[in-house]
VEXDREN-2710 file (C-alpha; in Angstrom, 1 decimal):
% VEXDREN-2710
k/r/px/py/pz
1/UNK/-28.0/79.8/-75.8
2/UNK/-27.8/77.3/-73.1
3/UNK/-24.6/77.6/-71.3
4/UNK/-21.6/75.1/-71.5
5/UNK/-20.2/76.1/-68.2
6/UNK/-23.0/74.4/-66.1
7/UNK/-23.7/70.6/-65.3
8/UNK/-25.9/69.0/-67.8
9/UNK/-26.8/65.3/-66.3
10/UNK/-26.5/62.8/-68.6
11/UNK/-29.9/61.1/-68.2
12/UNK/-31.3/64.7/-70.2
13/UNK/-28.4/64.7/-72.4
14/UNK/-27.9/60.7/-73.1
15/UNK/-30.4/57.9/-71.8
16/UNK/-33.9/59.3/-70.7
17/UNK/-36.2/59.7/-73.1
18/UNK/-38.1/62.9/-73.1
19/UNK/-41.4/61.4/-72.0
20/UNK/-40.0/60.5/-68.7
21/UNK/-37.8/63.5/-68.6
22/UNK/-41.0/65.8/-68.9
23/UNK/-43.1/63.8/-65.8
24/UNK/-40.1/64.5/-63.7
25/UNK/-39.4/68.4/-64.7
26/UNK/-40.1/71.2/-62.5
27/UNK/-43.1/72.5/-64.8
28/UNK/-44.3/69.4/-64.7
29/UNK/-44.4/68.8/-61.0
30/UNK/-45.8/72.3/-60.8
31/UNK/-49.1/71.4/-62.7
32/UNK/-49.5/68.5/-60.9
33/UNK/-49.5/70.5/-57.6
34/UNK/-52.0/72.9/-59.1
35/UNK/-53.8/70.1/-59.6
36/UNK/-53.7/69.0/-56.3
37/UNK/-55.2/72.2/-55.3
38/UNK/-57.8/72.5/-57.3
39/UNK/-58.9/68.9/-56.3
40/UNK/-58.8/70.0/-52.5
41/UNK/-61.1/72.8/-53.4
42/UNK/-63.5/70.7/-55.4
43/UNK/-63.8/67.9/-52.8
44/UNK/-64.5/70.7/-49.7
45/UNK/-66.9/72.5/-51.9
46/UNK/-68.7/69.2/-52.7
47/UNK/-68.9/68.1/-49.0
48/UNK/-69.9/71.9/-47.8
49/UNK/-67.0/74.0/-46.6
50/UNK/-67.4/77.7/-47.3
51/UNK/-65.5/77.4/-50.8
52/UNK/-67.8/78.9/-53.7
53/UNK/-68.2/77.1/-57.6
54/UNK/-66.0/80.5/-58.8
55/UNK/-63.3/80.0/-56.9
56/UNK/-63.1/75.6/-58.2
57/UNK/-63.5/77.5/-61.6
58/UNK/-60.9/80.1/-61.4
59/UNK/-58.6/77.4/-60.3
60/UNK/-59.3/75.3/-62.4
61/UNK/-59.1/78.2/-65.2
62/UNK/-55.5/78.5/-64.1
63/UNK/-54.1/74.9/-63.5
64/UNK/-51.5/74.7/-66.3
65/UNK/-50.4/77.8/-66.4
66/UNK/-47.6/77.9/-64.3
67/UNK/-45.1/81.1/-64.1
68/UNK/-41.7/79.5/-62.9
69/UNK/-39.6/82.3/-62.9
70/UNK/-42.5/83.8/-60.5
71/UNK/-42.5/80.9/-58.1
72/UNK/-38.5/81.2/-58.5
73/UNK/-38.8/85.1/-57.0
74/UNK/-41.3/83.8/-54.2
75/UNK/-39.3/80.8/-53.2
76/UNK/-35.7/82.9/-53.1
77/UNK/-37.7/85.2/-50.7
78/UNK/-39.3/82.6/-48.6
79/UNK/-37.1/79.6/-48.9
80/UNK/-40.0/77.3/-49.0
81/UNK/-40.8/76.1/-52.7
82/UNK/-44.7/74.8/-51.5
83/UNK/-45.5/78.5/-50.0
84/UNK/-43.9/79.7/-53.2
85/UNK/-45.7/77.7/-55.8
86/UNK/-48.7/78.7/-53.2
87/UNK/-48.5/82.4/-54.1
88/UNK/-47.7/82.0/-57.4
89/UNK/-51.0/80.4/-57.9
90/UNK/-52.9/82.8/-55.4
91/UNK/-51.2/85.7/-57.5
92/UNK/-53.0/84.1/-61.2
93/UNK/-56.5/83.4/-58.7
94/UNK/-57.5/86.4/-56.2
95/UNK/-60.8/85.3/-56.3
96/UNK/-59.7/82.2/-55.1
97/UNK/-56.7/83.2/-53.3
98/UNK/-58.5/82.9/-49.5
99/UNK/-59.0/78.8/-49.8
100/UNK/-56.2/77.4/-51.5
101/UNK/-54.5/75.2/-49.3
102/UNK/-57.0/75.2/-46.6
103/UNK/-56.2/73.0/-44.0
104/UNK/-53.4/71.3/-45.7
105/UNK/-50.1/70.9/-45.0
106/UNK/-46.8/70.9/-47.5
107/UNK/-46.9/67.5/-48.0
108/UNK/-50.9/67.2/-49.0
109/UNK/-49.2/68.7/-52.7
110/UNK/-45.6/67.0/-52.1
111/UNK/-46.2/63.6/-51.4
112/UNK/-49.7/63.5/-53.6
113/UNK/-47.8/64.6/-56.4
114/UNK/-45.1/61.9/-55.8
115/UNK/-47.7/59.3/-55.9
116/UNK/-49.4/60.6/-59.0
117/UNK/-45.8/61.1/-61.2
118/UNK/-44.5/57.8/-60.2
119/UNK/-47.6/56.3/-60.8
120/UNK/-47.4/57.5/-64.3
121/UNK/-43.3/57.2/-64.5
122/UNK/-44.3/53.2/-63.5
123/UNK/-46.5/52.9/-66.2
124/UNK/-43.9/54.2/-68.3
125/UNK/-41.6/51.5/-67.7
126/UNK/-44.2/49.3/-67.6
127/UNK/-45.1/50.0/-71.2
128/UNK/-41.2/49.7/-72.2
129/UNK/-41.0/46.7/-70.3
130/UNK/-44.1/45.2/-72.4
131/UNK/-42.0/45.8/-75.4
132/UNK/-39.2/44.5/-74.6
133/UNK/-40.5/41.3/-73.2
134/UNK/-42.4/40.8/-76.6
135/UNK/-39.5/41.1/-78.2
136/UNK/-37.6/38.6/-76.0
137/UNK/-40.4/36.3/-76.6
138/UNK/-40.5/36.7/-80.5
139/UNK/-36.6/35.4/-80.2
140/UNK/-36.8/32.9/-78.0
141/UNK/-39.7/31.3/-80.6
142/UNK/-37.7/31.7/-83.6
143/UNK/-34.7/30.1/-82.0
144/UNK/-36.1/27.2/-79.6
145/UNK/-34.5/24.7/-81.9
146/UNK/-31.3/26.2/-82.7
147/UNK/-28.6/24.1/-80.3
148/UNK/-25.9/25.8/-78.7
149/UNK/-23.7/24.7/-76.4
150/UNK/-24.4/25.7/-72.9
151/UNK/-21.8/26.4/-70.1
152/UNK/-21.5/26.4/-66.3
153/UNK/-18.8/28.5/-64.7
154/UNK/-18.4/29.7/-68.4
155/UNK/-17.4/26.6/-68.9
156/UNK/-18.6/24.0/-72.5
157/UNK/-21.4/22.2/-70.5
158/UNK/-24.4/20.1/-72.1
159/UNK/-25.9/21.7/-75.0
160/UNK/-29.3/24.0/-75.0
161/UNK/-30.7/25.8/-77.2
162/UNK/-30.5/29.3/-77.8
163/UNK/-34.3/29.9/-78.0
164/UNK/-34.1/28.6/-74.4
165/UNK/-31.3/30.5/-73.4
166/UNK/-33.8/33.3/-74.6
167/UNK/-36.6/32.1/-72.6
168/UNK/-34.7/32.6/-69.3
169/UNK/-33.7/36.3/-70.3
170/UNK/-37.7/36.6/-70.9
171/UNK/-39.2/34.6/-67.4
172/UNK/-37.0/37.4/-65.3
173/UNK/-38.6/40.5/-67.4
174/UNK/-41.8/38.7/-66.9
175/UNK/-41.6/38.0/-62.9
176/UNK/-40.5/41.8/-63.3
177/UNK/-43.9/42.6/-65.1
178/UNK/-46.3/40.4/-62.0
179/UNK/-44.1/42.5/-59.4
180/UNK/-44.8/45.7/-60.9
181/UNK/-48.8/45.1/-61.8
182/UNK/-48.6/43.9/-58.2
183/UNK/-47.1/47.7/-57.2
184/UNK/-49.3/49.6/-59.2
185/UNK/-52.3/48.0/-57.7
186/UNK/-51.2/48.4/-54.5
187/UNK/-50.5/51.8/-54.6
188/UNK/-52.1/54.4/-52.9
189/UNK/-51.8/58.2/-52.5
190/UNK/-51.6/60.0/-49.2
191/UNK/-55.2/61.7/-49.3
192/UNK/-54.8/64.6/-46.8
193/UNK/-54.0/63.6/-43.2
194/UNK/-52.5/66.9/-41.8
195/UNK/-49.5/68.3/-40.3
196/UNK/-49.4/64.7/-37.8
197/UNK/-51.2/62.4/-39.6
198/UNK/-54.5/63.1/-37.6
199/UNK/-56.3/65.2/-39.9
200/UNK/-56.8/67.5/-36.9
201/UNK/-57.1/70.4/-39.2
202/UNK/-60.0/68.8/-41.3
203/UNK/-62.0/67.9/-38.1
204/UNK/-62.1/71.2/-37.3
205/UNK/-63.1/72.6/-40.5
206/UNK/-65.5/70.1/-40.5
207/UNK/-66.9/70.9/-37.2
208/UNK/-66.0/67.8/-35.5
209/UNK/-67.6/65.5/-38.4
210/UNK/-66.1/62.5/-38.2
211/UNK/-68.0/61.4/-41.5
212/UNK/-67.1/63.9/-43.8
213/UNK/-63.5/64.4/-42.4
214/UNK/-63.0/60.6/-43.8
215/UNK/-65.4/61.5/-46.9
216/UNK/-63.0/64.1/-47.7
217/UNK/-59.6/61.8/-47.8
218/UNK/-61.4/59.8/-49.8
219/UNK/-63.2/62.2/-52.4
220/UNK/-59.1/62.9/-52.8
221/UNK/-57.9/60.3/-53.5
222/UNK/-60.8/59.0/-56.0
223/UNK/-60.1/62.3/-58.0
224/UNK/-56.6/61.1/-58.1
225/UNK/-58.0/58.1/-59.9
226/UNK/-57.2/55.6/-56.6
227/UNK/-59.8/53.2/-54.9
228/UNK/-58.7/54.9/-51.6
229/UNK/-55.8/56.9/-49.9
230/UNK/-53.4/55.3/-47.6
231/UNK/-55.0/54.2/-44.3
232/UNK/-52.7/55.6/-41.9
233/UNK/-49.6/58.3/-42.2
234/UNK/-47.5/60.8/-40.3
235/UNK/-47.2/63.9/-42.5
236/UNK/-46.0/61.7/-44.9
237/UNK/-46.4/58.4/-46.3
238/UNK/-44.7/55.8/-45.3
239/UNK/-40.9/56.1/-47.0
240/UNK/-41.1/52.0/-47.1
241/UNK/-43.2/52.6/-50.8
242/UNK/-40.2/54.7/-52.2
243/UNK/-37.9/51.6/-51.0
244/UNK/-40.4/49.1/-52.5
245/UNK/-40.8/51.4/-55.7
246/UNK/-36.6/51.8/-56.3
247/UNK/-36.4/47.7/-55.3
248/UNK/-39.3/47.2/-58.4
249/UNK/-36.7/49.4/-60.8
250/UNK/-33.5/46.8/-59.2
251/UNK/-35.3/44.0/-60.2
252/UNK/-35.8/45.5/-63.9
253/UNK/-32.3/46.1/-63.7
254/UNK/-30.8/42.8/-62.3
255/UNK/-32.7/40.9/-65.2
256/UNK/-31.1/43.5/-68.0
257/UNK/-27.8/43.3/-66.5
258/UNK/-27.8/39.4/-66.6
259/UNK/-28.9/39.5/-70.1
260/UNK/-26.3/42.1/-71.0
261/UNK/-23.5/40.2/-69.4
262/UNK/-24.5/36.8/-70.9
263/UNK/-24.9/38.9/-74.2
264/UNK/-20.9/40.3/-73.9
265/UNK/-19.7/36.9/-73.0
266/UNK/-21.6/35.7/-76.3
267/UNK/-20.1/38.5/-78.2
268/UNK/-16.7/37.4/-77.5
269/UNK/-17.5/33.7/-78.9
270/UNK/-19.0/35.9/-81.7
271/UNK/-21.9/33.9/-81.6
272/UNK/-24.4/36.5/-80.9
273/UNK/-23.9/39.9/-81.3
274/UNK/-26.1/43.2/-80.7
275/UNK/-26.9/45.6/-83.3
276/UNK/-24.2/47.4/-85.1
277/UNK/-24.1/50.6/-87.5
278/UNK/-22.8/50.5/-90.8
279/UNK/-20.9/53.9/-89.8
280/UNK/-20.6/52.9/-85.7
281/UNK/-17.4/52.9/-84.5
282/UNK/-16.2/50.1/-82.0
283/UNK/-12.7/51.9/-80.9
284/UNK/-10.7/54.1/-81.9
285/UNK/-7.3/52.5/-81.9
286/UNK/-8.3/49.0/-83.1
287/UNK/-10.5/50.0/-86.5
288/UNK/-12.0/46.1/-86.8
289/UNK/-12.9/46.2/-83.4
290/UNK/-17.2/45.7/-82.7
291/UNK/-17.7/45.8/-79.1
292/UNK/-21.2/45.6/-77.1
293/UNK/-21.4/48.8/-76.6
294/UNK/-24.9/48.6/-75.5
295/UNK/-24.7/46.0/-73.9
296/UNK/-21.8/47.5/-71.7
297/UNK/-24.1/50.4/-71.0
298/UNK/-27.3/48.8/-69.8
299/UNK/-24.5/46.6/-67.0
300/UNK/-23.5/50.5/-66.1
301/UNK/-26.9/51.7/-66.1
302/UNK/-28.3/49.1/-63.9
303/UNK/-25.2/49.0/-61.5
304/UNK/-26.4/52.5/-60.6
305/UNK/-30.2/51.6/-60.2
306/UNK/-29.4/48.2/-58.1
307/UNK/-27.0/50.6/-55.5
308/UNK/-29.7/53.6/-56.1
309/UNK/-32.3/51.6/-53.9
310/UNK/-30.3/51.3/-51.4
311/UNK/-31.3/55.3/-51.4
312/UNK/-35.0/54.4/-50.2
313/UNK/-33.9/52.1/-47.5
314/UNK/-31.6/54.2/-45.7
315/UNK/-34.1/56.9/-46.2
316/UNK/-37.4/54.9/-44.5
317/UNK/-34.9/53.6/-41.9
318/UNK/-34.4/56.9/-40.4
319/UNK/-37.3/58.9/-40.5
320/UNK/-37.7/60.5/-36.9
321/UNK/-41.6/60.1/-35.3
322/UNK/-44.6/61.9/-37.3
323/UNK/-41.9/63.8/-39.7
324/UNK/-38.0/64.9/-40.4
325/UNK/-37.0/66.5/-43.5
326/UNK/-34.2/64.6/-44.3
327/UNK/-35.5/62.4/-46.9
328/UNK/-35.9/65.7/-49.2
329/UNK/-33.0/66.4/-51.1
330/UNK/-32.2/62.6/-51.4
331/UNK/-35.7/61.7/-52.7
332/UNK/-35.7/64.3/-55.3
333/UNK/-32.2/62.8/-56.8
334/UNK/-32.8/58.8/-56.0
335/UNK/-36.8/58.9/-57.4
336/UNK/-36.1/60.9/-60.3
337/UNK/-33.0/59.8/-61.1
338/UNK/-34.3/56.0/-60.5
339/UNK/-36.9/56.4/-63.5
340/UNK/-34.9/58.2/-65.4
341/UNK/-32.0/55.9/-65.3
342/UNK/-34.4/52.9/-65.3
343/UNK/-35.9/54.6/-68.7
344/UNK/-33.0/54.6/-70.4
345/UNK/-32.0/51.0/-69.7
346/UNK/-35.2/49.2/-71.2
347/UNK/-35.1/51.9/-74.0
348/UNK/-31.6/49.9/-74.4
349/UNK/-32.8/47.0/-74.0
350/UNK/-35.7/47.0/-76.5
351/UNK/-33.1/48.3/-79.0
352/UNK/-31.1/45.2/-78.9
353/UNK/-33.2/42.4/-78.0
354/UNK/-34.9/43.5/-81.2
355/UNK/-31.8/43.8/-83.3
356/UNK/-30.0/40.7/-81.5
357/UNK/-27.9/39.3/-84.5
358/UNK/-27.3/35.7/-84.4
359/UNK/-24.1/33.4/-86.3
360/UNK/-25.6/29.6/-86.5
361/UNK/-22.0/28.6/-88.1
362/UNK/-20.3/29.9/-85.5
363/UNK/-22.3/28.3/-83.1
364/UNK/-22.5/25.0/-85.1
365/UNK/-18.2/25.3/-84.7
366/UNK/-18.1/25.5/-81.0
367/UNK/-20.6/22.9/-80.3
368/UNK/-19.0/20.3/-82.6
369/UNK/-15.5/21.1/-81.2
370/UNK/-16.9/20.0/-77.7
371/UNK/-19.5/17.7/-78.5
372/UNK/-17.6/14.5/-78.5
373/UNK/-17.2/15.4/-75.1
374/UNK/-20.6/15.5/-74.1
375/UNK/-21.6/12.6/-76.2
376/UNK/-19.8/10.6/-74.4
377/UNK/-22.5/9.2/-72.2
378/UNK/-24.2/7.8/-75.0
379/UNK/-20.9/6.2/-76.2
380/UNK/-20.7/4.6/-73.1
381/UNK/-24.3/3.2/-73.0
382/UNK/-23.9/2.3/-77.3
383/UNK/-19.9/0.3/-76.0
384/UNK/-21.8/-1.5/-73.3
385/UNK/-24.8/-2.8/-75.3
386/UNK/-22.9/-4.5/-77.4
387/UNK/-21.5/-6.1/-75.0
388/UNK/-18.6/-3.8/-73.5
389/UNK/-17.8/-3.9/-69.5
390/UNK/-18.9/-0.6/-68.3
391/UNK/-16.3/0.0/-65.5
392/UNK/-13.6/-1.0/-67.8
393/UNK/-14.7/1.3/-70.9
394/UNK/-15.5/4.3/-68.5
395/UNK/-11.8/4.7/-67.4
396/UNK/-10.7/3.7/-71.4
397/UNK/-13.1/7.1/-72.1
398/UNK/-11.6/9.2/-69.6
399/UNK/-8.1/9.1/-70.6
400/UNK/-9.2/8.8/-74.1
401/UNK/-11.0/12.3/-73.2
402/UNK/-7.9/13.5/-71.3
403/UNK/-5.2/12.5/-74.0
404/UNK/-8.1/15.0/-76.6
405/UNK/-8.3/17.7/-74.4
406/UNK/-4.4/18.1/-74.2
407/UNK/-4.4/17.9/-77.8
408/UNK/-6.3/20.9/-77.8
409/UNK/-5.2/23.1/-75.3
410/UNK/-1.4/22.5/-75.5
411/UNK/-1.0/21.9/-79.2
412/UNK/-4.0/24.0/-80.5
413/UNK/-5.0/21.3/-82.5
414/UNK/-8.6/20.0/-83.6
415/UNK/-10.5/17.7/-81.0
416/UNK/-9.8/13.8/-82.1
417/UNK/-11.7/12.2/-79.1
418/UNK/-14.2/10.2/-81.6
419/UNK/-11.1/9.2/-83.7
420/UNK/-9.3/7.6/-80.7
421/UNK/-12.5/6.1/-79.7
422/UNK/-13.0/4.6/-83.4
423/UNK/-9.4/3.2/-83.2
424/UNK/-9.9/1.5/-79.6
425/UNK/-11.4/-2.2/-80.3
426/UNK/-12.5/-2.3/-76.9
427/UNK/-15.7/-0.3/-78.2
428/UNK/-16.4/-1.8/-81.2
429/UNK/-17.9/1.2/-82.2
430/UNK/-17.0/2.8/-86.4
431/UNK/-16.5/6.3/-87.1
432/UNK/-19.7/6.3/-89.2
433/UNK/-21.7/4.9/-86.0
434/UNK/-19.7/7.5/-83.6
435/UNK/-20.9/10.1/-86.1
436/UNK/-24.5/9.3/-86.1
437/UNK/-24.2/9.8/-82.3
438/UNK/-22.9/13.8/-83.3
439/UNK/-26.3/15.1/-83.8
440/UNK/-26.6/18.4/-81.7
441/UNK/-30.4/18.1/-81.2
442/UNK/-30.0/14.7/-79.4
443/UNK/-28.6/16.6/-76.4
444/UNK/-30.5/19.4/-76.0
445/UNK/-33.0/17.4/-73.8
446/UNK/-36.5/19.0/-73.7
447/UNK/-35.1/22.7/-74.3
448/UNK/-37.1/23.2/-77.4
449/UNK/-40.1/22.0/-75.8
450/UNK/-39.8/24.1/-72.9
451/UNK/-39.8/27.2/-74.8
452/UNK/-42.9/26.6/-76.3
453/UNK/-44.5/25.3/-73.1
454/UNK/-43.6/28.4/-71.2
455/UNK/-44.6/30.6/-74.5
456/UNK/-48.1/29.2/-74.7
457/UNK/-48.5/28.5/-70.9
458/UNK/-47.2/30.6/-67.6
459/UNK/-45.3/33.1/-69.8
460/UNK/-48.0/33.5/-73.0
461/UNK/-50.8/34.3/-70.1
462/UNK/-48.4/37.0/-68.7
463/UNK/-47.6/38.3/-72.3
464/UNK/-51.0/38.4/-73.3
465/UNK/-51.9/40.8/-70.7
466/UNK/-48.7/43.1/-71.8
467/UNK/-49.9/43.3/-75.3
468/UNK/-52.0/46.3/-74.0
469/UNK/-49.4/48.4/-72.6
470/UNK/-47.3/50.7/-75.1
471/UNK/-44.6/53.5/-74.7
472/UNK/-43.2/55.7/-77.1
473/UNK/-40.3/54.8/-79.3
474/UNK/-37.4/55.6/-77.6
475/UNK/-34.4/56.8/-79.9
476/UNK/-31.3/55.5/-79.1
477/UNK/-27.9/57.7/-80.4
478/UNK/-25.7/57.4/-78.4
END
């Protein structure tokens, strides 16, 4: 029985779903650097190097079967987990035992290994992200006619519609999407450079052969499944493509946490509301009580992933010459952690944007309660074609729109600015003409249109291209 006296982080025990939990575990990690190895082997016995077809195949035999509790007793011995896991696997292969690791250097299975589980952590989130963008778009479509009022400085501004409103949740996933295509084909693995970056260790296994010293950081990085390996390094890659990684995962999360804070703001006008359980529970002192729950997390969750990057760029910043192992202990919390973090957010947001509940009476209420407002324009233009003074009915309409608007904010009472404006001769204008002015469509501009522009143009080329990426249902239960 697992122990309840020890730390259990709450990406295993709340947000992360296991498929990203499992690419960042230790036996995990462990196969990969087995991997690694046997790759090395394969590649120097291809290009010549005194390493025999048994010893690829013993390797190979033994790739996945990783003893942790072995490499456990090794590395508490030698406080060095790479020479640990090295023995461990020298220990299962003594055929092979003589050549693994030859001519490499700690980071040859470190930093490969990096490349190859954030590789397939991106394409994790990638897939999630897909999903969720689909979704998005599937919304936006359904409700591009629907008019809402809109608000600057969450203030009753002219109306949109809430398809649009939509639309601009989905561009920001999708500018999300081009930045992280644009990573993953960018991204290359370290190959193996050596203890400086000079693959001095290759050249002299290779005799001094320039050729097959470069054949052989390339034959590494093919079986890796990249076009090439990094061009130049120190021990290490650059730390600049962990910044530019955890910077990818803030942008993810700056485009959920605006959608999750315009989705609590529409909550409260109880407008638009996220899922909610027949048996979920909003507080536990106030029983009527729904509150975005969800919502609230994915702001958390991305708060920590937007200051998480700032991880990387401290980290790049101060890496000393060819190699300082500083970046260690703060790499393995700010990459994993990252993903994991970044996993659970878009499993969130999937989980609402798909069960996003929407009140058209209540949005119908709140946009007729302001719209004589923001038809007043019109008003102005209808008064003056028939014959009105424009300067003269523009300041009649202003305090006409002041004398309304204290009406309702001091005495709570329903907006009469269309009345008032009926009564006034000076517009000539009835209350059946000022109510064929109160359609809500009539001010929502090209919103509609826009949605469907974006949905078949710019954002429906982007989309189509996500349709191929899936990820496994995440469960949300918490």
């Amino acid at each position: 029985m697992q122990s309840t006296e020890r730390y259990e982080s709450p990406f295993s025990a709340r947000y992360a779903s296991p498929e990203m939990q499992r690419l960042f575990s230790r036996g995990h990690r462990a196969r990969v650097w087995r991997k690694l190895w046997v790759i090395l082997a394969q590649s120097q016995y291809e290009l010549g190097l005194p390493v025999s077809r048994e010893q690829v195949a013993q390797l190979h035999a033994h790739m996945d079967m990783v003893d942790l509790d072995a490499a456990d007793r090794y590395e508490k011995e030698l406080r060095h987990d790479v020479m640990a896991h090295l023995k461990a696997f020298a220990d299962d292969c003594p055929l092979a035992a003589p050549i693994i690791h030859l001519g490499a250097t700690s980071c040859y299975v470190t930093d490969n290994g990096d490349i190859l589980i954030l590789r397939d952590a991106l394409r994790l989130v990638r897939g999630r992200l897909a999903q969720t963008a689909l979704a998005l778009a599937n919304f936006a479509n359904q409700y591009k006619d629907l008019p809402t009022l809109g608000f600057t400085h969450f203030q009753p501004a002219q109306p949109t519609t809430v398809g649009k409103r939509a639309a601009l949740w989905l561009q920001d996933l999708l500018e999300d999407a081009k930045a992280l295509d644009a990573l993953l084909d960018d991204l290359r693995p370290l190959g193996n450079k050596g203890t400086t970056g000079t693959q001095a260790s290759f050249l002299a296994l290779f005799e001094g052969d320039q050729e097959k010293t470069e054949a052989l950081d390339l034959l590494i990085a093919q079986k890796m499944g990249f076009d090439k390996p990094v061009a130049l390094s120190s021990q290490t890659y650059s730390r600049k493509w962990d910044s530019r990684i955890l910077h990818l995962l803030s942008g993810i999360a700056q485009s959920a946490a605006k959608f999750a804070g315009d989705l609590r703001l529409l909550a409260h006008l109880k407008e638009i509301e996220e899922p909610f359980e027949a048996s979920q529970v909003g507080s536990s002192a106030m029983p009527y009580k729904r509150n975005p729950m969800r919502a609230e997390r994915m702001t958390a969750l991305s708060r920590y992933i937007i200051t998480n990057a700032m991880n990387a760029d401290q980290t790049a910043a101060s890496q000393w010459l060819e190699r300082t192992l500083d970046d260690s202990a703060n790499r393995r919390l700010s990459l994993a952690e990252g993903f994991l973090a970044a996993d659970g957010l878009l499993s969130l947001y999937l989980n609402v944007a798909k069960g996003l509940v929407v009140y058209p009476r209540m949005i119908e209420k709140h946009l007729k309660e302001e719209l004589p407002f923001m038809a007043t324009e019109n008003i102005l233009m209808r008064a003056v074609m028939r014959g009105g003074n424009r300067q003269e009915l523009h300041e009649r309409l202003r305090l006409h729109a002041m004398a309304a608007g204290l009406r309702v904010k001091e005495d709570g009472l329903p907006n009469d600015l269309l009345s008032r404006i009926a009564d006034d001769p000076a517009f000539g204008l009835s209350h059946q003409e000022l109510d064929s002015l109160m359609n809500p469509s009539d001010y929502t501009g090209r919103a509609a249109w826009q949605v469907t522009d974006y949905l078949n143009g710019e954002g429906g080329e982007i989309l189509g291209r996500l349709q191929q990426y899936k990820a496994p249902a995440a469960e949300i239960t918490l």
